[in-house]
C-alpha positions as CSV (number, residue, x, y, z in Angstrom):
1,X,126.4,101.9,119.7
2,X,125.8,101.0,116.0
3,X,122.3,101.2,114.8
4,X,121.2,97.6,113.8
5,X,118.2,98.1,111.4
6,X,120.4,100.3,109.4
7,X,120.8,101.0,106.5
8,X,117.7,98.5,105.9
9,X,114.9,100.6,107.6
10,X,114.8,103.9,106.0
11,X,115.1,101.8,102.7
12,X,112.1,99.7,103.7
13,X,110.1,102.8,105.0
14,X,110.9,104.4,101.2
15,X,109.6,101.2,99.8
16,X,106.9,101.2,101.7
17,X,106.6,104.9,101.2
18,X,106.1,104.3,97.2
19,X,104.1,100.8,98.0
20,X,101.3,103.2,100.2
21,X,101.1,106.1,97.3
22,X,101.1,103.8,93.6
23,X,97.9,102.4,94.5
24,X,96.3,105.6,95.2
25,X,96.3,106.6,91.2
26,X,93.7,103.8,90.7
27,X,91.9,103.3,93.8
28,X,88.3,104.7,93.5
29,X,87.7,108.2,95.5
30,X,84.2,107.0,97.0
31,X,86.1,105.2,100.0
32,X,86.9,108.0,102.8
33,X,88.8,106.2,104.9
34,X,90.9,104.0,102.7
35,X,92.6,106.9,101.0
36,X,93.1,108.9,104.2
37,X,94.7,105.6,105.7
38,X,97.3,105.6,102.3
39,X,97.5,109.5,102.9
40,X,98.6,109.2,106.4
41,X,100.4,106.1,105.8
42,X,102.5,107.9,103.4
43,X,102.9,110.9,105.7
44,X,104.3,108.9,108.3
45,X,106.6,107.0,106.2
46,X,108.0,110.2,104.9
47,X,108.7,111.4,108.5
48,X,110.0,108.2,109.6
49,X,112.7,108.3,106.4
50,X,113.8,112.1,107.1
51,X,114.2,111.5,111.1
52,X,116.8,108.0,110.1
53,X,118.3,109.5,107.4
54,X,119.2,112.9,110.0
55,X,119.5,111.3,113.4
56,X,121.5,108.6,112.1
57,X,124.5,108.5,114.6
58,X,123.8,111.4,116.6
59,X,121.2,113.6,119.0
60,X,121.9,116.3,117.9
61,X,119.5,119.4,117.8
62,X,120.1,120.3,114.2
63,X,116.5,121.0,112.9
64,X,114.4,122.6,115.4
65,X,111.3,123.1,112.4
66,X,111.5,120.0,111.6
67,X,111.0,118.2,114.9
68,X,107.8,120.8,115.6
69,X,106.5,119.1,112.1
70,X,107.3,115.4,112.8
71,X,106.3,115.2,116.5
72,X,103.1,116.4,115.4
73,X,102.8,114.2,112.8
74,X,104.1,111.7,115.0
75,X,101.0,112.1,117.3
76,X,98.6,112.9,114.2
77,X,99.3,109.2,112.5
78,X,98.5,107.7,116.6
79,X,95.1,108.5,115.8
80,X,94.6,109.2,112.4
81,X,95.5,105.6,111.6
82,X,93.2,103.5,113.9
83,X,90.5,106.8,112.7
84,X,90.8,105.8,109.3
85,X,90.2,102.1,109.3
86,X,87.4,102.8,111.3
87,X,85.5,104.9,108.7
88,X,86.5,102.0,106.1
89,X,85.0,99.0,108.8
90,X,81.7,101.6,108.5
91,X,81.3,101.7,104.8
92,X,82.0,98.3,105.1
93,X,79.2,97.3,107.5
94,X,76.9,99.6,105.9
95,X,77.3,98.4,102.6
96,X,76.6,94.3,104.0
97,X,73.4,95.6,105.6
98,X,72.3,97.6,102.3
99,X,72.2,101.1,104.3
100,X,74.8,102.8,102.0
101,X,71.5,102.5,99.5
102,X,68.8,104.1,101.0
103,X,71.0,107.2,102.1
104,X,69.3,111.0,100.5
105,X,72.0,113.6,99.3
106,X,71.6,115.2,102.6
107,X,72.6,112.0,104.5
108,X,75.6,111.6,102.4
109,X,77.2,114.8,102.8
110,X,76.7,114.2,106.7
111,X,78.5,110.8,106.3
112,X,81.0,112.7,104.2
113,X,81.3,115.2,107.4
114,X,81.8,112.6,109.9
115,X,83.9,110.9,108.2
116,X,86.5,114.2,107.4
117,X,85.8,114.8,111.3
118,X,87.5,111.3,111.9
119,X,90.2,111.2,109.9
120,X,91.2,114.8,110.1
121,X,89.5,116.6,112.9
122,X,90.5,113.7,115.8
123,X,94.0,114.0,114.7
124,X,94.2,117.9,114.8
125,X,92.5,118.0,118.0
126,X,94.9,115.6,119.7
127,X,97.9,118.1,117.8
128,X,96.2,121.0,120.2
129,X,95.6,118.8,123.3
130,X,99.2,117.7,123.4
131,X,100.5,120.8,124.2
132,X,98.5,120.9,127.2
133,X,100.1,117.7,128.7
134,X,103.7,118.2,127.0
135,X,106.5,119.2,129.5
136,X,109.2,119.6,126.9
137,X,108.7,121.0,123.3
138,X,110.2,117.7,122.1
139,X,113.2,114.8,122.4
140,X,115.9,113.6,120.7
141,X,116.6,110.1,119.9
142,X,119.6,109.2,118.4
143,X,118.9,106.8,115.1
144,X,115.1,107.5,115.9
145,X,115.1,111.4,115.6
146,X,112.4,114.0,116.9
147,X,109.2,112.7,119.6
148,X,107.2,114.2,121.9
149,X,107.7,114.4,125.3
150,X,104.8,113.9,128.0
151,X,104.0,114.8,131.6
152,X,103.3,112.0,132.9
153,X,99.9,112.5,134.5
154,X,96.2,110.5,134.4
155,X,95.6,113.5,132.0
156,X,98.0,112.9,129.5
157,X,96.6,108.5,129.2
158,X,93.4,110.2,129.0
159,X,93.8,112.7,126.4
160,X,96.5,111.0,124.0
161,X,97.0,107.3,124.8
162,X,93.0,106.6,125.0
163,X,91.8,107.8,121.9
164,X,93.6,105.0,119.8
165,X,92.4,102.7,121.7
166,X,88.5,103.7,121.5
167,X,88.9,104.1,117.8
168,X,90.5,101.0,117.5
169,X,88.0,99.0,119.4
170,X,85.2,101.1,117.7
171,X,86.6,100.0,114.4
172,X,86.6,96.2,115.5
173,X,83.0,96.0,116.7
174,X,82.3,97.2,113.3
175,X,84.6,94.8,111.6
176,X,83.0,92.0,113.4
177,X,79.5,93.1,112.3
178,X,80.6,93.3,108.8
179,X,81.6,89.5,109.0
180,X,78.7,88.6,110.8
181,X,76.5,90.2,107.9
182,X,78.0,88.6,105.2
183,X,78.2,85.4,106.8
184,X,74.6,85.7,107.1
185,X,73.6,87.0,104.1
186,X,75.9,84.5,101.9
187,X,75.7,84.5,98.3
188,X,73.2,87.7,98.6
189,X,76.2,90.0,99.1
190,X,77.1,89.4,95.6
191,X,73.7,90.9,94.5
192,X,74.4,93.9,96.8
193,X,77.5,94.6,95.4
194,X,76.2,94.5,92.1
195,X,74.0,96.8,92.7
196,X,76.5,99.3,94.6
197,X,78.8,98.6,91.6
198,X,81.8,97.1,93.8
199,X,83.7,94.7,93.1
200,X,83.5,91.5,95.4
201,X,87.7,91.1,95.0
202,X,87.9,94.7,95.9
203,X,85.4,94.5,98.8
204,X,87.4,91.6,100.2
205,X,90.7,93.7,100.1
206,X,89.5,96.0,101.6
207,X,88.1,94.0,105.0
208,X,91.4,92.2,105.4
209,X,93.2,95.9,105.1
210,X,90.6,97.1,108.0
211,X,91.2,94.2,109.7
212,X,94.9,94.3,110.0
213,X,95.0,97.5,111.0
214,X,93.0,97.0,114.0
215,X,94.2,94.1,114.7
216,X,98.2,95.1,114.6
217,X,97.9,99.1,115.8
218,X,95.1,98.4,118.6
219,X,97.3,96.0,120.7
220,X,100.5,97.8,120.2
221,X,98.2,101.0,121.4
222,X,97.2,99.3,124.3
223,X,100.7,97.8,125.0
224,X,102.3,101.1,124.9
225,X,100.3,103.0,127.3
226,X,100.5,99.4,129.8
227,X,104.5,99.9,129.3
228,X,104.7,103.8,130.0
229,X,102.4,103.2,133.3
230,X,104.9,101.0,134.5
231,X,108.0,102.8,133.7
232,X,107.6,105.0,136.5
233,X,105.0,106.8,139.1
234,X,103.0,108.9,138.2
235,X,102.8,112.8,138.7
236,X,100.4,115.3,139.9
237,X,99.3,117.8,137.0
238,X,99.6,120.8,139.7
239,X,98.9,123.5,137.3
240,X,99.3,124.5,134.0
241,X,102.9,126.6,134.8
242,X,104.4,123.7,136.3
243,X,103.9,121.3,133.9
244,X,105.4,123.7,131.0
245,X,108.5,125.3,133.6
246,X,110.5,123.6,132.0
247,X,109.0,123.8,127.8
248,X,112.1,125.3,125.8
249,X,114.3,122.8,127.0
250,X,115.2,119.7,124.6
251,X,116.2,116.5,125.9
252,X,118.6,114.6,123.8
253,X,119.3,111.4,124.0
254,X,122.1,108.9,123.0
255,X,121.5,105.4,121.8
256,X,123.4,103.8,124.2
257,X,120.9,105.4,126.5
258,X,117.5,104.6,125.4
259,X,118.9,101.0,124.4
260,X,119.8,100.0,128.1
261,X,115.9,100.8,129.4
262,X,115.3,97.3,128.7
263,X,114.5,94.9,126.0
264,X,110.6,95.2,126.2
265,X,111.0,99.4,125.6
266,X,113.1,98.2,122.5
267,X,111.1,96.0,120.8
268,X,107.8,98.3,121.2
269,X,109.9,101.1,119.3
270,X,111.2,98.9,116.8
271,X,107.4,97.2,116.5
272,X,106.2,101.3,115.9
273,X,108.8,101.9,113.5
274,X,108.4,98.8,111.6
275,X,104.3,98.7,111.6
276,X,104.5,101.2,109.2
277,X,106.3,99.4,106.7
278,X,104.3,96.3,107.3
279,X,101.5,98.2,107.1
280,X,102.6,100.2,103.5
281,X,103.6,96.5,102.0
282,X,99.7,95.3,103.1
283,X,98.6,97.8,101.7
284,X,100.6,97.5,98.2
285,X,99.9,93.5,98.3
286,X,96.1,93.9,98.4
287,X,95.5,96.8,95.6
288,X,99.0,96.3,93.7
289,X,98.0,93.4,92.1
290,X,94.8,94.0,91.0
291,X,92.9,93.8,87.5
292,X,93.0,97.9,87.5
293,X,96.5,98.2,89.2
294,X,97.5,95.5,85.9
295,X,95.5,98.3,83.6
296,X,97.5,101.4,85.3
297,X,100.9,99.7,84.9
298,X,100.3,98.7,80.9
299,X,99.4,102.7,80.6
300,X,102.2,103.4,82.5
301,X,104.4,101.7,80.3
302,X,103.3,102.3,76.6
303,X,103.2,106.0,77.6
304,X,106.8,105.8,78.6
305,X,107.4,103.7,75.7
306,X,105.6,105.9,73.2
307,X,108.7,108.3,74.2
308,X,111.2,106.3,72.8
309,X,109.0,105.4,69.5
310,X,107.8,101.9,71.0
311,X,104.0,102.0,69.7
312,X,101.3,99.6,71.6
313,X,100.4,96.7,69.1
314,X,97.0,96.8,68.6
315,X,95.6,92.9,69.3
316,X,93.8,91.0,66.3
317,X,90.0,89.9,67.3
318,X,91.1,86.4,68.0
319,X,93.4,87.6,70.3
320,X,91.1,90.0,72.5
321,X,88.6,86.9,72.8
322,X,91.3,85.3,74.1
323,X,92.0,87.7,76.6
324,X,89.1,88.5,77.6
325,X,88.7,84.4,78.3
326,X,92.0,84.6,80.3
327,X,90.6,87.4,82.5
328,X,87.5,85.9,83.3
329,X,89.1,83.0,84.4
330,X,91.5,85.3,86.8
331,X,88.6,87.5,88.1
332,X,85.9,84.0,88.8
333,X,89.7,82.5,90.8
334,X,90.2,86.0,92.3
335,X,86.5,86.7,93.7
């Protein structure tokens, strides 16, 4: 059976690979959680494009190291995505109620702490505590490529299919508070902003990029564990031997196989796959068009043009008034 999203996925999950990194050369380091959500972003798209591009047509066990590495990716980005928009919906909420201010040096390397705990520790504890509820070391998908395989046990929903779904609802409480305060507060946000030296534009950006994520990977979370606790009963986790009898053994399996479990298992695969490159394009359509994203690009090109003997033209006084008019005008539209 032909795969239907090809060859427009893995180009889309490239694009989207290169949309989710660009940004990152001008995006300020001060916000945790918004470059670990482009890291990982750009982490899974990466994995996503090598498992197409190899899988493409067949199930075939060809690259045992790299399905270790993208199956624990693969579970890394399940949490490491929803943990990372919730450290952004934080900084948010504690910018609107002013308590990013008051914070001594001490409190900020703690912040700094919790949030690498998030974004990073979460996910590599969840890489450990998959091995305790995996029966196989991985599967096979043809056109997918490399996941991991579960017992399917209370255990396993409670260690690996919960924790998105905390984080996620975590990270919306905190979104909601966020718009709550600056509804409140009104036009004094713009005062606190000034005085935290952020842009209102780039403030906004980042909300609705929060928001979006917990609004898209939440459900799906939640939707994916209600669809595996249906697909079958469940097991008894008898003991640690009996779960991993049968480890070393890889299941492969054929498209027309996975395809015929139903039209609901399809669509939340195609809905994972694709979330990434919705996500990526988000992501590119919020910070790629920006007044410093404009800067980056004109660097960009006069350094590449300088190659080639193309010098900048340096603008005459009437001209940088005028700019600076015409960008004004953009940034009072854009705020």
């Amino acid at each position: 059976m032909s795969d239907p999203t090809w060859p427009a996925y893995p180009i889309m999950v490239f694009l989207s690979l290169l949309a989710t990194v660009i940004p990152l050369t001008w995006i300020g380091r001060d916000n945790t959680g918004m470059i670990f959500l482009s890291l990982w972003l750009a982490v899974a798209c990466i994995s996503e494009f090598v498992n197409t591009i190899v899988w493409h047509g067949n199930a075939l066990n060809s690259a045992p190291v790299w399905c270790d590495i993208s199956t624990r990716i693969n579970i890394a980005i399940g949490v490491s995505v929803p943990a990372s928009a919730l450290c952004m919906c934080r900084r948010l909420y504690r910018i609107a109620s002013m308590k990013a201010f008051i914070l001594t040096p001490r409190q900020k390397r703690r912040a700094i702490i919790e949030d690498l705990l998030l974004c990073l520790g979460i996910p590599a504890l969840e890489i450990i505590l998959q091995y305790v509820v995996s029966d196989h070391r991985y599967i096979v998908f043809e056109d997918i490529g490399c996941l991991a395989s579960y017992f399917n046990a209370w255990g396993t929903y409670v260690l690996m299919y919960a924790w998105p779904i905390i984080l996620g609802v975590i990270g919306g409480i905190y979104a909601v508070l966020t718009i709550y305060t600056i509804a409140k507060k009104g036009k004094q946000m713009d005062e606190i902003l000034r005085s935290a030296n952020i842009k209102k534009s780039h403030y906004r950006r980042v909300t609705i990029l929060a928001c979006c994520e917990i609004c898209f990977a939440t459900p799906f979370a939640i939707a994916v564990m209600t669809l595996d606790l249906t697909l079958g009963p469940l097991s008894h986790y008898k003991n640690w031997n009996y779960v991993h009898a049968q480890y070393s053994e890889i299941i492969q399996v054929p498209a027309v196989l996975w395809r015929s479990m139903g039209p609901t298992w399809i669509v939340l695969d195609e809905l994972y796959r694709w979330m990434f490159v919705f996500l990526g394009f988000v992501f590119f359509a919020l910070f790629g068009f920006s007044r410093e994203a404009r800067d980056a690009y004109g660097k960009v090109f006069w350094t590449v043009a300088k190659v080639f003997g193309i010098k900048r033209p340096e603008p005459s006084i009437h001209e940088e008034k005028t700019l600076e008019y015409v960008f004004a005008i953009i940034g009072s539209k854009s705020c």
